[in-house]
ChimeraX commands (.cxc) that place a marker at each C-alpha (Angstrom):
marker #1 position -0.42,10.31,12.58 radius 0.5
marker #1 position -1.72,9.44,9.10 radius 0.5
marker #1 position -2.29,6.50,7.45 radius 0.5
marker #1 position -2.55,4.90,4.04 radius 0.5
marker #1 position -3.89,1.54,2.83 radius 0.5
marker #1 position -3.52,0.08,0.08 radius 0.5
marker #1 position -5.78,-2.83,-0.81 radius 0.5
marker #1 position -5.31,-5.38,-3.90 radius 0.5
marker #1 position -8.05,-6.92,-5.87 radius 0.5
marker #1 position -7.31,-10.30,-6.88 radius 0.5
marker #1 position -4.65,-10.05,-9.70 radius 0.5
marker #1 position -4.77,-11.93,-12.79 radius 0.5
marker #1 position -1.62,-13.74,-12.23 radius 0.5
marker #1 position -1.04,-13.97,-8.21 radius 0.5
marker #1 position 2.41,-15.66,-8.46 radius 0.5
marker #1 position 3.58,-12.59,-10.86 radius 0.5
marker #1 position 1.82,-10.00,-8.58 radius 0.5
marker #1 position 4.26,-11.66,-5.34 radius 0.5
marker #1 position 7.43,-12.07,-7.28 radius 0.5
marker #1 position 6.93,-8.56,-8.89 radius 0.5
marker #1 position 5.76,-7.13,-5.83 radius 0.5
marker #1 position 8.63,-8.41,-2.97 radius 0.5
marker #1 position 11.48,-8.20,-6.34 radius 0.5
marker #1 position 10.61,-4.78,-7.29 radius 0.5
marker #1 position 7.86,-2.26,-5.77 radius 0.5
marker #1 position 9.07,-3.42,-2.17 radius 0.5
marker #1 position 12.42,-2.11,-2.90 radius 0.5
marker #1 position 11.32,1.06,-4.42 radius 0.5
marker #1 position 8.55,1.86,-1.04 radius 0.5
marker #1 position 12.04,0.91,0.68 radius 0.5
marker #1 position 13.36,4.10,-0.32 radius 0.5
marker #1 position 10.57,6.36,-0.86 radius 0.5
marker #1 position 11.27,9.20,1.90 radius 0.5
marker #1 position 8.33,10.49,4.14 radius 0.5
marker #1 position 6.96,7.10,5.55 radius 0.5
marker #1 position 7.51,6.86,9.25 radius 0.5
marker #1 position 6.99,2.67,9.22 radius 0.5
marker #1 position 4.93,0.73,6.18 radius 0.5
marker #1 position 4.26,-3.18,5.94 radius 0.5
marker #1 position 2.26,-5.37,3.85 radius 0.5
marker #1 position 0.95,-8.65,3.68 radius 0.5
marker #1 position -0.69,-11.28,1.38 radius 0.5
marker #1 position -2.70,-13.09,3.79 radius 0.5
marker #1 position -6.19,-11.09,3.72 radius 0.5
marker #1 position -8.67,-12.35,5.49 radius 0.5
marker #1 position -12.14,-11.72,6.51 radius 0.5
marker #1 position -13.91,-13.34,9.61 radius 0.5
marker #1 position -16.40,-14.52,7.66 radius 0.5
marker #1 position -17.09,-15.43,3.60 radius 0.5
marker #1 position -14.20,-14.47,0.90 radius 0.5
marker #1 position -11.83,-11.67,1.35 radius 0.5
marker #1 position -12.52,-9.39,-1.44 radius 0.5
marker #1 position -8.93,-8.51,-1.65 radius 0.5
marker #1 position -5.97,-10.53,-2.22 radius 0.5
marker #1 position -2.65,-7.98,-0.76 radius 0.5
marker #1 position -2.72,-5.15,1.87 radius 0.5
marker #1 position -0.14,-2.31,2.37 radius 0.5
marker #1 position -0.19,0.36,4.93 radius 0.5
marker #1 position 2.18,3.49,5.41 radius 0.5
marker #1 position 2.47,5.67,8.39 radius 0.5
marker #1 position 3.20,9.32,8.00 radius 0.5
marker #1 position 3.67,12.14,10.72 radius 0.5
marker #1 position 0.47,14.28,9.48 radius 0.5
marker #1 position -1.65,14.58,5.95 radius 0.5
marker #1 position 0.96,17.17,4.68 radius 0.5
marker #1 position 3.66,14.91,4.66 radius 0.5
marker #1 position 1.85,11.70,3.40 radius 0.5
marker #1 position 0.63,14.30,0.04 radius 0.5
marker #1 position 4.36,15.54,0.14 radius 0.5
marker #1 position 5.37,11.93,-0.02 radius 0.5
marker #1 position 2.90,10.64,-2.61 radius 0.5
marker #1 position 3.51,13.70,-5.03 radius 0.5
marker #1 position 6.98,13.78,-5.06 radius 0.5
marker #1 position 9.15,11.94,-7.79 radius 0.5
marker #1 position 9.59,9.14,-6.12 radius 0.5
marker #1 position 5.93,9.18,-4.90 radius 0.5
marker #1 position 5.02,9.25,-8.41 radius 0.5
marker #1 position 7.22,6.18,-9.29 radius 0.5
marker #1 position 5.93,3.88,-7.21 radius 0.5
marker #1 position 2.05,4.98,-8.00 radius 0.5
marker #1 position 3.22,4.33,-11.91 radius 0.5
marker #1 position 4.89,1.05,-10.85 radius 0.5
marker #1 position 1.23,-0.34,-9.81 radius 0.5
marker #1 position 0.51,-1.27,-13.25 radius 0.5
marker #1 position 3.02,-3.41,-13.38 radius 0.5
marker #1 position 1.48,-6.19,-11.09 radius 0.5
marker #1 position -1.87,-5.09,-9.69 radius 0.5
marker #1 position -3.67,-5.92,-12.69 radius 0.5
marker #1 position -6.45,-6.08,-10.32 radius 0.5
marker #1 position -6.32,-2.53,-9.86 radius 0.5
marker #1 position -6.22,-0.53,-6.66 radius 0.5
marker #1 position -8.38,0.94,-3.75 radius 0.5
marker #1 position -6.62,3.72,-2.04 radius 0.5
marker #1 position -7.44,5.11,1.43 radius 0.5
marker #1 position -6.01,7.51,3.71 radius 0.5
marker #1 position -7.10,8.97,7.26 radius 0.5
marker #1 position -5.64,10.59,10.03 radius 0.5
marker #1 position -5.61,7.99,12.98 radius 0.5
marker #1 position -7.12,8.87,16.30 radius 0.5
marker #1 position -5.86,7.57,19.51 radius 0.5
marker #1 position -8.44,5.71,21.33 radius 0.5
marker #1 position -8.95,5.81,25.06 radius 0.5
marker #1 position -9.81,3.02,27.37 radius 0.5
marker link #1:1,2 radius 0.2
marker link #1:2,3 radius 0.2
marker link #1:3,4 radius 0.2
marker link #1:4,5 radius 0.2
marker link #1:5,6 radius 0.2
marker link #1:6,7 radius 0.2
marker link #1:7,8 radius 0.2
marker link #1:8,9 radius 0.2
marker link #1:9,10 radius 0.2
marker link #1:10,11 radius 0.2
marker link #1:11,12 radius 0.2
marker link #1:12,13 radius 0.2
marker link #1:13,14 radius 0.2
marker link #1:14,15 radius 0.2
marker link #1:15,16 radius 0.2
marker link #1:16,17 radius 0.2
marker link #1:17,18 radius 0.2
marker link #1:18,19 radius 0.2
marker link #1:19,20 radius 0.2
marker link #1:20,21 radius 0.2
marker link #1:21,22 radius 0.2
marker link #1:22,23 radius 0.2
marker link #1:23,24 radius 0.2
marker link #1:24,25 radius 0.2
marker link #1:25,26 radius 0.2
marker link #1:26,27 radius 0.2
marker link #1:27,28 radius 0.2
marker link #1:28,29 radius 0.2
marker link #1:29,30 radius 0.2
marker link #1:30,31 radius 0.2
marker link #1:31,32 radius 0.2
marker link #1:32,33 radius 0.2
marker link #1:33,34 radius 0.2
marker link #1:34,35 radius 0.2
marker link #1:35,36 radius 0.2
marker link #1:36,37 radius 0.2
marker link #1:37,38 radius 0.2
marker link #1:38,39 radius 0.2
marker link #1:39,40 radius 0.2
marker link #1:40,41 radius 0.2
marker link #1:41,42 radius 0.2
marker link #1:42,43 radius 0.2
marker link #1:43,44 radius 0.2
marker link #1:44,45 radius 0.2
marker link #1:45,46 radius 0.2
marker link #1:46,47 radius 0.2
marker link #1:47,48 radius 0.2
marker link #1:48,49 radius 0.2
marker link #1:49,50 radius 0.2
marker link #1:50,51 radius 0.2
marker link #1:51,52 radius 0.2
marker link #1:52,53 radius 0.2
marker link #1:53,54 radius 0.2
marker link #1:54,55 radius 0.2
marker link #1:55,56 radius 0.2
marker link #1:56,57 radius 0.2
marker link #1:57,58 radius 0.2
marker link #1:58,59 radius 0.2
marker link #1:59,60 radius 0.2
marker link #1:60,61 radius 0.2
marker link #1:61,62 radius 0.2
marker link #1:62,63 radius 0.2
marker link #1:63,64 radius 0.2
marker link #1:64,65 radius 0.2
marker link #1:65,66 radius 0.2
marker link #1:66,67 radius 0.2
marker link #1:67,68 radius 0.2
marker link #1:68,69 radius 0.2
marker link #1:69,70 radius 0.2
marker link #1:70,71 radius 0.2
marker link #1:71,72 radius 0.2
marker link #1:72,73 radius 0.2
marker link #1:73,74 radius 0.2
marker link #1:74,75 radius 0.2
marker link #1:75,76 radius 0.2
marker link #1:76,77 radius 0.2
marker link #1:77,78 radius 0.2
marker link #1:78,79 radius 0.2
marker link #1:79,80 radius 0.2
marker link #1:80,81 radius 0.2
marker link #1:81,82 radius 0.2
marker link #1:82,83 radius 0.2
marker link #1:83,84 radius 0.2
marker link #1:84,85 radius 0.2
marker link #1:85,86 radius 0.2
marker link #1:86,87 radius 0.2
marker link #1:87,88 radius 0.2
marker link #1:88,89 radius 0.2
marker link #1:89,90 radius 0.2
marker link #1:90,91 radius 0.2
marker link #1:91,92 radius 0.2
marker link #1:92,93 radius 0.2
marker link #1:93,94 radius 0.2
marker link #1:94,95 radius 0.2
marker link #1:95,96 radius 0.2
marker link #1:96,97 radius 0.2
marker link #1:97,98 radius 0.2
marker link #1:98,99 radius 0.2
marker link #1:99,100 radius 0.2
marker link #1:100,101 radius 0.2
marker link #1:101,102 radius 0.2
marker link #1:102,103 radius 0.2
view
C-alpha cells in the first residue's frame, strides 16, 4: 500500500477553507478514481505545544504507480488546481509506501 498526506497550514480564512473544502474539493476527491479509501479531518493536534497545521487528508492507493497514475491524471490534476481555492495556507505533500509492522 501507498499513502498520501496532505497537511494544511493555517488558512487565512478557516471558516472559508471548511465550507469550501466539505462544499467543493470533498466532492471532487469523491470521484477521483485510483484511491482505495481517503479521509480527512480538521482537528490536528499535537501532544504537546501548537499544531503547526490546521486540516489533514490522507489517501490510500494499491502501490506508488497507481497513486502517480491517480495524481497525474485529469482529474488528479483538478483537484491539485482546486487547492488554491481554499488552502491559502499552502500545502505540504507527502507520500510513502506503508510497511506492515510486526508484533
Amino acid at each position: 500500500m501507498h499513502k498520501l498526506v496532505v497537511l494544511y497550514p493555517e488558512p487565512a480564512d478557516p471558516d472559508h477553507f471548511r465550507d469550501y473544502y466539505v462544499t467543493n474539493h470533498l466532492p471532487l476527491v469523491a470521484r477521483w478514481p485510483g484511491p482505495l479509501a481517503w479521509r480527512y479531518s480538521f482537528d490536528v493536534a499535537v501532544t504537546e505545544g501548537e499544531a503547526p497545521y490546521f486540516a489533514v487528508f490522507e489517501a490510500d492507493f494499491a502501490d506508488a504507480a497507481a497513486m502517480e497514475e491517480a495524481r497525474t491524471s485529469p482529474h488528479g490534476e483538478r483537484l491539485s488546481a482546486d487547492v488554491a481555492n481554499y488552502a491559502t495556507g499552502g500545502v505540504v505533500i507527502l507520500h510513502y509506501p506503508v510497511l506492515d509492522g510486526a508484533g
